[in-house]
N, C-alpha and C positions, 0 to 999 in steps of 0.2 A: 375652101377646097383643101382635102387634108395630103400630104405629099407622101409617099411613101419613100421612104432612101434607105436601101438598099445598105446590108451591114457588108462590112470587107474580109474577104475569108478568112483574114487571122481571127475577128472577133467571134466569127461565127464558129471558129472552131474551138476557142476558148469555153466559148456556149453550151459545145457539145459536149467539153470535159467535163465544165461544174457540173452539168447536167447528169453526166455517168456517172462522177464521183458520190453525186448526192443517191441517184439511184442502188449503188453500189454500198453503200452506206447504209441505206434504210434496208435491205434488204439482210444486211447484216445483223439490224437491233432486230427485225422481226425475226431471223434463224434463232439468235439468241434467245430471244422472248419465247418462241415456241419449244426450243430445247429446255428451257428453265419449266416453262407450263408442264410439258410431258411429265419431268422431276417430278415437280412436284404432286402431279396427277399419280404416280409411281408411287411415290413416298405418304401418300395419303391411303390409296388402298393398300400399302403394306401395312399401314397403322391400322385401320380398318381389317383385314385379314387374321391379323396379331389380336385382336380384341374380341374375333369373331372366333378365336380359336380357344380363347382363356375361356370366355363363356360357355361356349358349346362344349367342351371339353375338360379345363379345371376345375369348375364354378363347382360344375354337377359331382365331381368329384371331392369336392372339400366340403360339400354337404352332407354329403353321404359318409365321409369316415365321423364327421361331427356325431349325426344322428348314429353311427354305430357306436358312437364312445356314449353318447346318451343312454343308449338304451342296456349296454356293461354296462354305466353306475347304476340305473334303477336295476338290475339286476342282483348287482354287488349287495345296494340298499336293503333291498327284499332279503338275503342271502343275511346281513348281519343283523336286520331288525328279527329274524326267524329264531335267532339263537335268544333274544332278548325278550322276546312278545310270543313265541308262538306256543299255543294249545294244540294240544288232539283233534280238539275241534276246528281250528282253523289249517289244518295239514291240507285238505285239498283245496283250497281257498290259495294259498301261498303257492301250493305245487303249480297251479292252472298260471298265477301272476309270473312266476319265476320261466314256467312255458314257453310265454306271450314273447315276454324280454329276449329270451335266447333266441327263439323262433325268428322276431325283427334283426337284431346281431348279426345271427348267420345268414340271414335273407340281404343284408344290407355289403357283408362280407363277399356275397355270393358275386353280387352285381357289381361291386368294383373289379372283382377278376374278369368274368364273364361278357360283366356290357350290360346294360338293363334302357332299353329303347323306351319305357315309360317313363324314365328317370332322368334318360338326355345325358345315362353314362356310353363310354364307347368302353370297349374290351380292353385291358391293359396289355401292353405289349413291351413297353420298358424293361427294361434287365432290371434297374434297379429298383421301378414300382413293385415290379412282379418281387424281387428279395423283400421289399419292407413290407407289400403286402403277407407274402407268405409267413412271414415271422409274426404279425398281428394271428394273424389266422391261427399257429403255434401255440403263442399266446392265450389267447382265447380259448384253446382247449382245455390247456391248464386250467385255467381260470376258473371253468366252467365245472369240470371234472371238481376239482377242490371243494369249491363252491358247494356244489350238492350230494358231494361224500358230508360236507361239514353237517350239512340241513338234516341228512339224511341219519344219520350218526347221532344228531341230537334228538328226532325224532323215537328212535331205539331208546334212547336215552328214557324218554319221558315214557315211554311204554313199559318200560321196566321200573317205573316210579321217579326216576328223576327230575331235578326243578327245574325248571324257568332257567337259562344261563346257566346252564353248566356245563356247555360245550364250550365258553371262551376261551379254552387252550386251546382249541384248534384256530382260533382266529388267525394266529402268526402265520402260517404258512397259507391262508386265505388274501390277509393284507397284501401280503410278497406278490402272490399269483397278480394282484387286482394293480399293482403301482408296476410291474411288471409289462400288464397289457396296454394302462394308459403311456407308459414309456414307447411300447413297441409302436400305438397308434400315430403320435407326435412324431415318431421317425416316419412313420407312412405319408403323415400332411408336408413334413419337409423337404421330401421330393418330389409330393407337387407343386411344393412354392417353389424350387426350385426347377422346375418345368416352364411355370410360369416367368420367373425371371429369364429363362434360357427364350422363349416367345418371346419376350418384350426386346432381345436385345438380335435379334434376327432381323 
């Protein structure tokens, strides 16, 4: 027969302290556990958000000024292979190449200012994109302008009897225009890398 006896209210109230304390206690690591969870729940989509923005945003942008500097040197190329190689005969053959080049440039120029939604560019809105853009663009003019006054010039050239290469004086102020624009471009990438740093540390 099993007895039951009956505890004495001191112990039974001792009982009911450990009992609170312990209560009181776990309730405390679970606050804490779920404030730290939340954090990190926080700090995980800010990291996520920040990576979601380099992409959707940088990525498409530092391809696009790549592929506009790609498409000035084959331009530039075209421009001093014309002084070195080019005939009578291949004058619209070069003009149409030289076309193509400038046409993607300014096309690829357009859409970092503008936004280009098949490109996954957004519109530039930066003070200081919008400066280092607009000075590429500057650039480029020059560049472009020089560029096919030289072609052009040598063309004249060879239709008045002229050889092969004999516009290479005018190279100099071509080279200038051409290390001029990839200067002004490298200033345009390094305030989206520094875009991108400014994201990562948000």
């Amino acid at each position: 027969m099993r007895l039951s006896i009956p505890l004495p209210k001191q112990l039974a109230r001792v009982r009911n302290t450990v009992r609170a304390k312990l209560t009181f206690g776990f309730l405390v690591v679970a606050a804490i556990v779920l404030v730290a969870a939340i954090a990190g729940i926080l700090s995980v989509q800010r990291v996520a958000d920040t990576s979601n923005q380099i992409v959707d945003r940088h990525v498409p942008r530092t391809i696009a000024i790549y592929e506009a500097k790609v498409a000035a040197v084959q331009l530039s190329d075209r421009y001093t292979e014309s002084l070195l190689q080019l005939t009578l005969e291949d004058v619209d053959e070069v003009t149409g190449e030289a076309a193509a080049f400038d046409a993607e440039a300014r096309f690829l120029l357009e859409a970092l200012s503008a936004g280009d939604e098949s490109r996954g560019l957004a519109r530039m809105e930066h003070a200081a994109a919008l400066e280092a853009l607009e000075a590429v663009v500057d650039a480029y003019d020059v560049f472009y302008r020089i560029g096919s006054e030289m072609v052009g010039a040598h063309v004249r050239d060879l239709e008045a009897g002229g050889q092969i290469g004999s516009g290479l004086e005018r190279m100099e102020a071509f080279d200038a225009s051409r290390e001029n624009l990839i200067a002004s471009l490298a200033g345009l990438q390094s305030v989206v890398e520094a875009d991108i740093d400014a994201a990562r540390q948000e």
